[in-house]
ZABAKOL-648978 format. One record per residue (C-alpha): x, y, z; residue in one letter. Coordinates in steps of 0.1 Angstrom, whole numbers. Layout:
<sedrens>
<sedren><x>X</x><y>Y</y><z>Z</z><aa>A</aa></sedren>
...
</sedrens>
This chain:
<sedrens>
<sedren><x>145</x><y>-284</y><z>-23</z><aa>X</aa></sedren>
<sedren><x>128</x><y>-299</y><z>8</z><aa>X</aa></sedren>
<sedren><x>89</x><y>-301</y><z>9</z><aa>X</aa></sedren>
<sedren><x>68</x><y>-297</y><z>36</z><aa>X</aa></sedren>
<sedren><x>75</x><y>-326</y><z>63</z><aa>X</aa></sedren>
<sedren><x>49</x><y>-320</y><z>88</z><aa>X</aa></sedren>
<sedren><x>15</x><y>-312</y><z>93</z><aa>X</aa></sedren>
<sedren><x>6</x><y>-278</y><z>99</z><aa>X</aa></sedren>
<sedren><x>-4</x><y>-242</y><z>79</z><aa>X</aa></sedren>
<sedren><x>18</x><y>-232</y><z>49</z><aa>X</aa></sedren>
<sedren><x>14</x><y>-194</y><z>34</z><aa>X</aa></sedren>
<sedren><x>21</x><y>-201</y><z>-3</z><aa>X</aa></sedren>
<sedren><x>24</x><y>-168</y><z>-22</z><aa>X</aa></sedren>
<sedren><x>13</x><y>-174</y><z>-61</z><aa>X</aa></sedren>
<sedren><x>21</x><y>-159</y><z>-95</z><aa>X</aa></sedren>
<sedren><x>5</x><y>-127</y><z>-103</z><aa>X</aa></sedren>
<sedren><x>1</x><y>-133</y><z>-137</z><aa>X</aa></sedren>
<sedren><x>30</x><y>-151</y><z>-153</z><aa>X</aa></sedren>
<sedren><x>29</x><y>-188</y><z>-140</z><aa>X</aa></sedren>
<sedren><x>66</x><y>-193</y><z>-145</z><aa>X</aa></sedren>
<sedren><x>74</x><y>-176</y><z>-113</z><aa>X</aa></sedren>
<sedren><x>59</x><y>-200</y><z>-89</z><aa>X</aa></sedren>
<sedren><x>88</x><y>-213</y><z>-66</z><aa>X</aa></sedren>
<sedren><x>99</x><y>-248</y><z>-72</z><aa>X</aa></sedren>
<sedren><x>91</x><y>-251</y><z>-31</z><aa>X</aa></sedren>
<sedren><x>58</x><y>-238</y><z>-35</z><aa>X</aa></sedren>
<sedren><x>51</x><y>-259</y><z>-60</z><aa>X</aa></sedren>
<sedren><x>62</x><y>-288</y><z>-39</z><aa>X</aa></sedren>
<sedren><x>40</x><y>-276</y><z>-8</z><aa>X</aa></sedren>
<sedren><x>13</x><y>-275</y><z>-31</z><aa>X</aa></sedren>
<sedren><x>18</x><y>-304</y><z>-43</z><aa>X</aa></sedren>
<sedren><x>18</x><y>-327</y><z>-13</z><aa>X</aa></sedren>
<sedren><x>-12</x><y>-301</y><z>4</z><aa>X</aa></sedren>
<sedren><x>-37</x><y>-322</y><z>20</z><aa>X</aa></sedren>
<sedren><x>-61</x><y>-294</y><z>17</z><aa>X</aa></sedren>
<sedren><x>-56</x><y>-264</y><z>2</z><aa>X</aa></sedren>
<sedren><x>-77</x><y>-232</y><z>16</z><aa>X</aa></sedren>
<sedren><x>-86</x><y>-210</y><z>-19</z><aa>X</aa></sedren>
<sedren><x>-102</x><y>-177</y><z>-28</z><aa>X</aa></sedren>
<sedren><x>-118</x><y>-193</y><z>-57</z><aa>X</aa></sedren>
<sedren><x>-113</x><y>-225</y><z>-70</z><aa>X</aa></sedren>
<sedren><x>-116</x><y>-219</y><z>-102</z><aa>X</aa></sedren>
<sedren><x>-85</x><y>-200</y><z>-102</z><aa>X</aa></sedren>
<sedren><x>-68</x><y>-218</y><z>-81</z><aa>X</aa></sedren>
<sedren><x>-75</x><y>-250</y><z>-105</z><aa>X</aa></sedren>
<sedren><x>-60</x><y>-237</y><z>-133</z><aa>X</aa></sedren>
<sedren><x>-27</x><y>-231</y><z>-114</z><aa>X</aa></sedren>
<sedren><x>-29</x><y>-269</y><z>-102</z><aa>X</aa></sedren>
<sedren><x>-37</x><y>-280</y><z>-134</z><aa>X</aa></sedren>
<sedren><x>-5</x><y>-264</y><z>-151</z><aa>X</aa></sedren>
<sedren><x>19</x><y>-278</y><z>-125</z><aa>X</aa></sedren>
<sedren><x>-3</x><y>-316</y><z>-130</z><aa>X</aa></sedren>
<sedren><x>-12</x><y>-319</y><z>-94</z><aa>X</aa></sedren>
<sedren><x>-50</x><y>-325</y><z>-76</z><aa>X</aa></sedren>
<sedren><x>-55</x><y>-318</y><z>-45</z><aa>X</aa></sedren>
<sedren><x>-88</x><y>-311</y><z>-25</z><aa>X</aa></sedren>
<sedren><x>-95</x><y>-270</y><z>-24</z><aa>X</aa></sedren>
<sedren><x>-116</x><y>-253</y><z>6</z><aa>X</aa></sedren>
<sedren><x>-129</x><y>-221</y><z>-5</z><aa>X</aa></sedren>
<sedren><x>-116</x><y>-201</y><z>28</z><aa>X</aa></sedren>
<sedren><x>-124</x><y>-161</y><z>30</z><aa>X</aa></sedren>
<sedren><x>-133</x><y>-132</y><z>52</z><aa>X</aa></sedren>
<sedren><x>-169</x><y>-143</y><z>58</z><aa>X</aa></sedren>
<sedren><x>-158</x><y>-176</y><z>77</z><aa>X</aa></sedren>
<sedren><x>-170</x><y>-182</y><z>113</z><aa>X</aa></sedren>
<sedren><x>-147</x><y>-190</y><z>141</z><aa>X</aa></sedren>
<sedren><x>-165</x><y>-223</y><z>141</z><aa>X</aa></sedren>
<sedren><x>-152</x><y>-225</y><z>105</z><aa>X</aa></sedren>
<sedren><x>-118</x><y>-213</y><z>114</z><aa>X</aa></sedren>
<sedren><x>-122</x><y>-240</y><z>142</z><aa>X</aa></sedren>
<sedren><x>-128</x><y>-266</y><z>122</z><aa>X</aa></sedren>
<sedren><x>-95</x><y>-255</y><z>97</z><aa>X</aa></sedren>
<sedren><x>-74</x><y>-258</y><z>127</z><aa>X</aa></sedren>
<sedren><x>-86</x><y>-293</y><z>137</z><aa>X</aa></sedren>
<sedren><x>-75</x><y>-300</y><z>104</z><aa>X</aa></sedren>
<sedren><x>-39</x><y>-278</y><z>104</z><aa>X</aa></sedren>
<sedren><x>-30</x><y>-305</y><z>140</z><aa>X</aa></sedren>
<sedren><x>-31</x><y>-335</y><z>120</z><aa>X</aa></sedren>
<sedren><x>-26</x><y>-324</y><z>84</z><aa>X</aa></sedren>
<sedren><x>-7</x><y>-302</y><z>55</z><aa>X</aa></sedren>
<sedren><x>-27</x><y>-274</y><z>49</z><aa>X</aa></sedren>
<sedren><x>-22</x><y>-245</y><z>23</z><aa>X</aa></sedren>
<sedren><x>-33</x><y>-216</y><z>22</z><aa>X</aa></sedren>
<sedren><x>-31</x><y>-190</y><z>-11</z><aa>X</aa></sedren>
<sedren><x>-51</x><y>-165</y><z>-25</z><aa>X</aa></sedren>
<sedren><x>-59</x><y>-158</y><z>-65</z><aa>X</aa></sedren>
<sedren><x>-26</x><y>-143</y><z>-68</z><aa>X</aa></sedren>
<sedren><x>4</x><y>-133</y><z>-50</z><aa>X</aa></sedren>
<sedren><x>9</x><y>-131</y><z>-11</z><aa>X</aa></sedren>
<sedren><x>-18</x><y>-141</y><z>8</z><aa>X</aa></sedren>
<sedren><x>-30</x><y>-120</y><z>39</z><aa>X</aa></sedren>
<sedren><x>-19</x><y>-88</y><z>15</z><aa>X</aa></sedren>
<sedren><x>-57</x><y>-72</y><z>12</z><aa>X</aa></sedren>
<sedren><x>-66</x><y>-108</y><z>7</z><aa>X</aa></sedren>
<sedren><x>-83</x><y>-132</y><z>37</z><aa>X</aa></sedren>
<sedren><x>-59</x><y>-153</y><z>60</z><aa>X</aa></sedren>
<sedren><x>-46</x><y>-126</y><z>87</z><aa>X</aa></sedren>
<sedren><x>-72</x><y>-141</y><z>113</z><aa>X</aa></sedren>
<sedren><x>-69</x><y>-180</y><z>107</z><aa>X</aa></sedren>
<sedren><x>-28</x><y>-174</y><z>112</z><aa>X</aa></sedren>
<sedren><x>-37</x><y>-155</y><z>141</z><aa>X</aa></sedren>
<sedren><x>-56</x><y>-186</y><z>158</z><aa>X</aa></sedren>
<sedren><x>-34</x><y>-213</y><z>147</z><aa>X</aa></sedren>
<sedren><x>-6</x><y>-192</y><z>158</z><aa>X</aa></sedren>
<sedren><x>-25</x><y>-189</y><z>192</z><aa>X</aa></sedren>
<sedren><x>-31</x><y>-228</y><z>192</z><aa>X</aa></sedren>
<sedren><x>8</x><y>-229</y><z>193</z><aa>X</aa></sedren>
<sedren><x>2</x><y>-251</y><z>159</z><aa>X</aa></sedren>
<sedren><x>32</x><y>-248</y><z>134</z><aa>X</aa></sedren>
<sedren><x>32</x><y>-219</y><z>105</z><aa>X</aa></sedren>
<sedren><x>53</x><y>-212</y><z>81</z><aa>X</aa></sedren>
<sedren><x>56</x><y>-189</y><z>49</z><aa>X</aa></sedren>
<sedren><x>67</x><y>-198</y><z>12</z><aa>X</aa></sedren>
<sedren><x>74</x><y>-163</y><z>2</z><aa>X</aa></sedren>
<sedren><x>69</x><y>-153</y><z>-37</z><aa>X</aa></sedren>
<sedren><x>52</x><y>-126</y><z>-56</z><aa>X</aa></sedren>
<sedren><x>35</x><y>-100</y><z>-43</z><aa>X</aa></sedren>
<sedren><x>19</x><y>-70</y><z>-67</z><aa>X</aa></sedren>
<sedren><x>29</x><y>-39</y><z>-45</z><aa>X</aa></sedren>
<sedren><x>67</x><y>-49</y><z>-40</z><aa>X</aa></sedren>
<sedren><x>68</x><y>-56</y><z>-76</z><aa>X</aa></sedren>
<sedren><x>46</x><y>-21</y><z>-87</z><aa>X</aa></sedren>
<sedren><x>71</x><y>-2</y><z>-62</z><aa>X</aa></sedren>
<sedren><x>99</x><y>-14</y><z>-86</z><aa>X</aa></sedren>
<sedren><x>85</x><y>-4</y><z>-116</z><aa>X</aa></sedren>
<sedren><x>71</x><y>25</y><z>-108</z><aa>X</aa></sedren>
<sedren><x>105</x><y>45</y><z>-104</z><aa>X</aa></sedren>
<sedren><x>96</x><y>67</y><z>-69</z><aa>X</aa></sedren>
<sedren><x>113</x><y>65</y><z>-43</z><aa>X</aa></sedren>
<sedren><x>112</x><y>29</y><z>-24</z><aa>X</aa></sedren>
<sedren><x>134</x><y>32</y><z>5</z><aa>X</aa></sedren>
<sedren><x>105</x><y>43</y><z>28</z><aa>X</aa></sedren>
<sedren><x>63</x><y>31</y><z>15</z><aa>X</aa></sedren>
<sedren><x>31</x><y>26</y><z>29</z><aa>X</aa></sedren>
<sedren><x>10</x><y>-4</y><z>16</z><aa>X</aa></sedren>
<sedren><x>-28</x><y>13</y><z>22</z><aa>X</aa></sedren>
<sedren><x>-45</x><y>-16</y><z>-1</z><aa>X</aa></sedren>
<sedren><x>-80</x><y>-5</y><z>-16</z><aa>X</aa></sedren>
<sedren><x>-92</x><y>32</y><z>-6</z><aa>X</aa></sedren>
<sedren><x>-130</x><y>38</y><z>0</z><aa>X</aa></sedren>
<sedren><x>-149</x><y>39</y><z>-32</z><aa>X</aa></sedren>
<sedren><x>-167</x><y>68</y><z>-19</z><aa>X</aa></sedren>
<sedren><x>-154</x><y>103</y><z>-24</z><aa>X</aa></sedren>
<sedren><x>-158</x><y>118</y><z>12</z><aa>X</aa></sedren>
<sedren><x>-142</x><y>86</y><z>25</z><aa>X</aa></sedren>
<sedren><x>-118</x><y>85</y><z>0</z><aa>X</aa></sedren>
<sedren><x>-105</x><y>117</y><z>2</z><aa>X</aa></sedren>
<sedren><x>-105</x><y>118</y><z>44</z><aa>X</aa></sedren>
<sedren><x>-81</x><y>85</y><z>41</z><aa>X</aa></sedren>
<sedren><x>-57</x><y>106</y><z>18</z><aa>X</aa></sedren>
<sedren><x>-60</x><y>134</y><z>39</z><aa>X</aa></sedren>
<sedren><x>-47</x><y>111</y><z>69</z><aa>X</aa></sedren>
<sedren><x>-18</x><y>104</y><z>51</z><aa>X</aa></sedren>
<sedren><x>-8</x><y>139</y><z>36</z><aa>X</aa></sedren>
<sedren><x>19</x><y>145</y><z>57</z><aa>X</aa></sedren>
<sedren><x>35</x><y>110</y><z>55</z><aa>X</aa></sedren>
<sedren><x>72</x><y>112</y><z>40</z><aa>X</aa></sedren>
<sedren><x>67</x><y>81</y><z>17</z><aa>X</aa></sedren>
<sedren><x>55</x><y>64</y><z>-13</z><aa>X</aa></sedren>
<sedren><x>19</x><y>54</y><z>-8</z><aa>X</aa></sedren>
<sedren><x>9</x><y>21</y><z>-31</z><aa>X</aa></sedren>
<sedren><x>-29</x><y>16</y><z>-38</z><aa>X</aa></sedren>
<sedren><x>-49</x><y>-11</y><z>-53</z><aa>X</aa></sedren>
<sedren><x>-75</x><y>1</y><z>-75</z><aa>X</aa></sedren>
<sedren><x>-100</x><y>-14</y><z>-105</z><aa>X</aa></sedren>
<sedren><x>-97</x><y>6</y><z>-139</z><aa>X</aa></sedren>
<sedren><x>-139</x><y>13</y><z>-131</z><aa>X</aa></sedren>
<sedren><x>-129</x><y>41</y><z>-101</z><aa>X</aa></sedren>
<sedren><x>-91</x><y>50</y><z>-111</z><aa>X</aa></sedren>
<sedren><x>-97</x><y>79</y><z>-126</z><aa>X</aa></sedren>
<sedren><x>-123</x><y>93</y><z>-95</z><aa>X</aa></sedren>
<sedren><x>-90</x><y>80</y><z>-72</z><aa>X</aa></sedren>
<sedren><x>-65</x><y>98</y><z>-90</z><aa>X</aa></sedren>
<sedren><x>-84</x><y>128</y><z>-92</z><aa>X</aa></sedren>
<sedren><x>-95</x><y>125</y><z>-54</z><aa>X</aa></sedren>
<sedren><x>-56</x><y>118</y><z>-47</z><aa>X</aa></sedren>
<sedren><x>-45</x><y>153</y><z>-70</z><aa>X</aa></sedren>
<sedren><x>-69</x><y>175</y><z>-46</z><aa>X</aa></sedren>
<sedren><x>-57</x><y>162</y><z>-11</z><aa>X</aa></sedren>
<sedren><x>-21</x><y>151</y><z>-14</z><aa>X</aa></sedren>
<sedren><x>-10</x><y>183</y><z>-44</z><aa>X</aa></sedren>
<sedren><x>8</x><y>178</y><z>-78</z><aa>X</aa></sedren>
<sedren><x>30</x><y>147</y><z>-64</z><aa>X</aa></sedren>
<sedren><x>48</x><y>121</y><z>-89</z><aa>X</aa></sedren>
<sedren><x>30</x><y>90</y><z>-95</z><aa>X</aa></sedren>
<sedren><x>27</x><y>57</y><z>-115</z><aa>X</aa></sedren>
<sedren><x>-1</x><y>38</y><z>-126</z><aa>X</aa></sedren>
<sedren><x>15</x><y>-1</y><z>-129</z><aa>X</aa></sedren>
<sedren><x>-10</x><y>-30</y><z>-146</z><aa>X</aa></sedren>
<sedren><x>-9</x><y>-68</y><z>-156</z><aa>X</aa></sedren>
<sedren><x>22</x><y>-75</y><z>-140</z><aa>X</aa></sedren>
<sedren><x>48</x><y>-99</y><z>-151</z><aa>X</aa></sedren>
<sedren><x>17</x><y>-106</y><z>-182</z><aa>X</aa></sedren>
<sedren><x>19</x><y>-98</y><z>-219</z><aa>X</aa></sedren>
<sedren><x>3</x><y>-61</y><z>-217</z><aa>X</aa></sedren>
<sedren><x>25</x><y>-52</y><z>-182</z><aa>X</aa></sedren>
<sedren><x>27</x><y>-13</y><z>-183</z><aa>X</aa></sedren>
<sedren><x>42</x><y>11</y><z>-162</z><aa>X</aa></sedren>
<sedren><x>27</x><y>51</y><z>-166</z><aa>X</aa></sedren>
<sedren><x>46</x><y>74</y><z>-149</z><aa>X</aa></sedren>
<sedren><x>40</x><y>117</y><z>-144</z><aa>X</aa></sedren>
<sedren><x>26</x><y>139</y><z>-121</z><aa>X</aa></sedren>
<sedren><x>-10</x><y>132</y><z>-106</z><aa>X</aa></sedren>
<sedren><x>-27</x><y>162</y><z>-127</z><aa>X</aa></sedren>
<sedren><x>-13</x><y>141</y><z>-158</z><aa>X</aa></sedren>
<sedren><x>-24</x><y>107</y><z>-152</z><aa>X</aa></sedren>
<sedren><x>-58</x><y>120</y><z>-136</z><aa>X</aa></sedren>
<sedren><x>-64</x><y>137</y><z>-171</z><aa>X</aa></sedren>
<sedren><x>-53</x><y>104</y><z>-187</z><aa>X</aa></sedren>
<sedren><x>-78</x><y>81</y><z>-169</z><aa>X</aa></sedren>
<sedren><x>-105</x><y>105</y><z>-162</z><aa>X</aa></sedren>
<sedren><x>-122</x><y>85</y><z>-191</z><aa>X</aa></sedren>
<sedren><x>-101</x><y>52</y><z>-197</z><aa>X</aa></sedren>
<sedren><x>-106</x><y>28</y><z>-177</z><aa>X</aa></sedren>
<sedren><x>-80</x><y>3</y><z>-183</z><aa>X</aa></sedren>
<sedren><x>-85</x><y>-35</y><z>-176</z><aa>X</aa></sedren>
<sedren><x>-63</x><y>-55</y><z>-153</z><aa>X</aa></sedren>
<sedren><x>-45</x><y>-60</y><z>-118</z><aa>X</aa></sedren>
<sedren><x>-39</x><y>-19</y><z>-111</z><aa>X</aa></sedren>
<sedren><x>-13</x><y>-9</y><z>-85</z><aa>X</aa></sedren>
<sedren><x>-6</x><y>31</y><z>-81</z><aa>X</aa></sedren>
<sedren><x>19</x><y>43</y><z>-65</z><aa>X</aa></sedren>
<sedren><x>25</x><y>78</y><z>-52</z><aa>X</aa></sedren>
<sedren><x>53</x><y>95</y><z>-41</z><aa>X</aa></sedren>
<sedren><x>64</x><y>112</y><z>-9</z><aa>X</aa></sedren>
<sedren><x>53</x><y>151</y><z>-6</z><aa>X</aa></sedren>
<sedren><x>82</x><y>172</y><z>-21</z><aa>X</aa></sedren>
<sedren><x>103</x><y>198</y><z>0</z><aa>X</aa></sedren>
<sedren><x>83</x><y>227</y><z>14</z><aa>X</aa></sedren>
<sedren><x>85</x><y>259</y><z>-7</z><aa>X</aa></sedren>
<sedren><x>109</x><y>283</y><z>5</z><aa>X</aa></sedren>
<sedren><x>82</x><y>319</y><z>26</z><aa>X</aa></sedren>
<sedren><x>83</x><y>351</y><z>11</z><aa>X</aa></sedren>
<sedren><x>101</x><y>377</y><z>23</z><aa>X</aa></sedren>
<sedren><x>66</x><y>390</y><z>25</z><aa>X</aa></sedren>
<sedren><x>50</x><y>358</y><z>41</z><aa>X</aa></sedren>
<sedren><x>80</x><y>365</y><z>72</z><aa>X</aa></sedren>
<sedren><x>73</x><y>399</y><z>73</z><aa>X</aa></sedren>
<sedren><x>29</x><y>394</y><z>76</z><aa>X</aa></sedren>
<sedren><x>37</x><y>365</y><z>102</z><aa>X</aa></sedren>
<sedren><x>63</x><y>390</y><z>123</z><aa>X</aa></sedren>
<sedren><x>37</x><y>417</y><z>125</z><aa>X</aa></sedren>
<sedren><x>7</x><y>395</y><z>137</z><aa>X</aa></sedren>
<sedren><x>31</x><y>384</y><z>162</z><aa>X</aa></sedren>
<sedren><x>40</x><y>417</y><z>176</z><aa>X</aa></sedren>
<sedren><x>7</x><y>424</y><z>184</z><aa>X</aa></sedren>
<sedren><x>5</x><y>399</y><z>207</z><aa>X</aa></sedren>
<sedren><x>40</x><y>398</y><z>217</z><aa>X</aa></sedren>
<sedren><x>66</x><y>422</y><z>227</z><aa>X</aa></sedren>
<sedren><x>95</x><y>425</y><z>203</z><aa>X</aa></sedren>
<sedren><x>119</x><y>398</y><z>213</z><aa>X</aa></sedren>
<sedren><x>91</x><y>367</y><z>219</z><aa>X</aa></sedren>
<sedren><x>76</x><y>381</y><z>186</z><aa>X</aa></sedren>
<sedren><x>111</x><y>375</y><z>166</z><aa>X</aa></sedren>
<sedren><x>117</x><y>347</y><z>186</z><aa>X</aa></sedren>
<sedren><x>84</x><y>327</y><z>177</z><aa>X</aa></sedren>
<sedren><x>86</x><y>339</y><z>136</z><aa>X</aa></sedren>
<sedren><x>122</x><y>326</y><z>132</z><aa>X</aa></sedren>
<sedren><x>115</x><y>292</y><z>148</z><aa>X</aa></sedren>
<sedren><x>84</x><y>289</y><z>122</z><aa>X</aa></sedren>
<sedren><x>103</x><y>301</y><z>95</z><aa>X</aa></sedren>
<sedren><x>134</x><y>289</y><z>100</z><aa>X</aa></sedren>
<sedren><x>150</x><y>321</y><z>96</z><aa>X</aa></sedren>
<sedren><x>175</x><y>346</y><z>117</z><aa>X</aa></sedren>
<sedren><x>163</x><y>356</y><z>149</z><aa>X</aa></sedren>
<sedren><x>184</x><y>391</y><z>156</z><aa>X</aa></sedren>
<sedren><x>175</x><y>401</y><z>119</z><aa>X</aa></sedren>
<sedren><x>136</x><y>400</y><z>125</z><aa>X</aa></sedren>
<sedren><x>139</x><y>416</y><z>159</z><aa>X</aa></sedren>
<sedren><x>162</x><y>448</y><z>145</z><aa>X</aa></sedren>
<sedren><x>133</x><y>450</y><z>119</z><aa>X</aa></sedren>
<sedren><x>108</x><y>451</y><z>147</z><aa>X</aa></sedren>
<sedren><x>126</x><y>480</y><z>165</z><aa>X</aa></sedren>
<sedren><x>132</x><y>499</y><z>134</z><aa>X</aa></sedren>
<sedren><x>90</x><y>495</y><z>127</z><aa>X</aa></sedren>
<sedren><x>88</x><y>506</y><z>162</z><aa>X</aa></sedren>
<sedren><x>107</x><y>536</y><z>160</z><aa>X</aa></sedren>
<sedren><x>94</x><y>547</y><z>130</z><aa>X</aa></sedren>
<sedren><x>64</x><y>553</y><z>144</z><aa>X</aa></sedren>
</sedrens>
């Protein structure tokens, strides 16, 4: 494995919870960091510590100036710099997504060392369908806010993966049942650690579950895509063919029903005459 050979801004991505999945090249980068930018460095520490390496950790996060930034890219020209988070992917509802910007800008060299990340991993467990997601992150905490994000994404043909804290989960998955409907779900937790757990069921069965656990942890959900539309009623056609004719003559009536409804044209307009005539 090659480490890093020139100065510049490495993405490493971290373990989520088991420490054996950090990359023998992220390891390295780490390793030979000049400076490495942290969420916390207490955290951080304890991963530096396990692989025997010190190296000097700047606390870098969302509330940095552009003078800050600035000053981190002055620092990216001449030297190896790291950047992680407190686990997995950095830049994944986690600060870094404007210091790559600028040292992008600054034409300065940036590279990723890719590893964990909780979603991708929660989207395997979880069993739904993974061939077409949407990563939203964290949802409001508030329940009008909440629920008009979920409502944006109603009609989205995918599996949606959440973060959430075990405090609001239950408030989320009961705010999630009332907008998106009675989809399949999974609640995933402590990934890749000793109490990893995967729940799986409908929304109305895991809101019930963790209306009053609150269960401790990293907590990914992931819910699936909306389910085929049910099949209108014979009686739903027929309602929706004679609002129409009162606005429309027969053949525009039958015309405009069977294009909603997916359903046979000439056989709602020979109803519509038969009505007619038995006036």
């Amino acid at each position: 494995m090659s480490a890093p050979a020139q100065s510049g801004l490495y993405i490493v991505a971290t373990p989520i919870g088991n420490l054996g999945d950090l990359s023998r090249r992220a390891e390295e980068t780490l390793a030979r960091a000049d400076i490495i930018l942290v969420e916390d460095t207490r955290v951080t520490g304890k991963l530096l510590n396990h692989i025997g390496k010190k190296s000097k950790m700047m606390v870098y996060n969302d509330h940095k100036s552009a003078a800050d930034r600035d000053a981190i890219l002055d620092a990216v020209r001449c030297k190896i710099v790291a950047l992680v988070s407190d686990a997995g992917t950095p830049l994944i509802s986690d600060p870094g997504y404007k210091l790559v910007r600028d040292a992008q800008a600054a034409g300065l060299y940036v590279t990723t060392i890719p590893g964990p990340s909780a979603a991708i991993a929660a989207l395997t467990l979880s069993g739904l369908p993974s061939d077409r997601f949407l990563f939203e992150g964290f949802l409001p905490s508030k329940t009008k806010a909440r629920s008009e994000s979920l409502t944006a994404l109603k009609t989205l043909n995918a599996s949606l993966i959440f973060y959430e804290n075990g405090s609001r989960l239950g408030a989320m998955l009961a705010d999630s049942l009332a907008v998106l409907g009675d989809r399949k779900a999974a609640v995933v937790r402590e990934i890749t650690k000793r109490f990893e757990e995967a729940v799986s069921g409908s929304l109305s069965e895991l809101a019930t579950r963790y209306a009053a656990e609150k269960p401790k942890g990293e907590i990914v959900v992931i819910i699936g895509p909306p389910g085929a539309p049910e099949a209108a009623s014979e009686a739903d056609i027929e309602a929706a063919l004679r609002e129409a004719l009162v606005r429309l003559p027969a053949s525009k009536a039958a015309g405009e029903v069977a294009k909603a409804f997916n359903t046979d044209r000439k056989a709602l307009y020979e109803l519509a005459n038969r009505w007619k005539s038995e006036k």
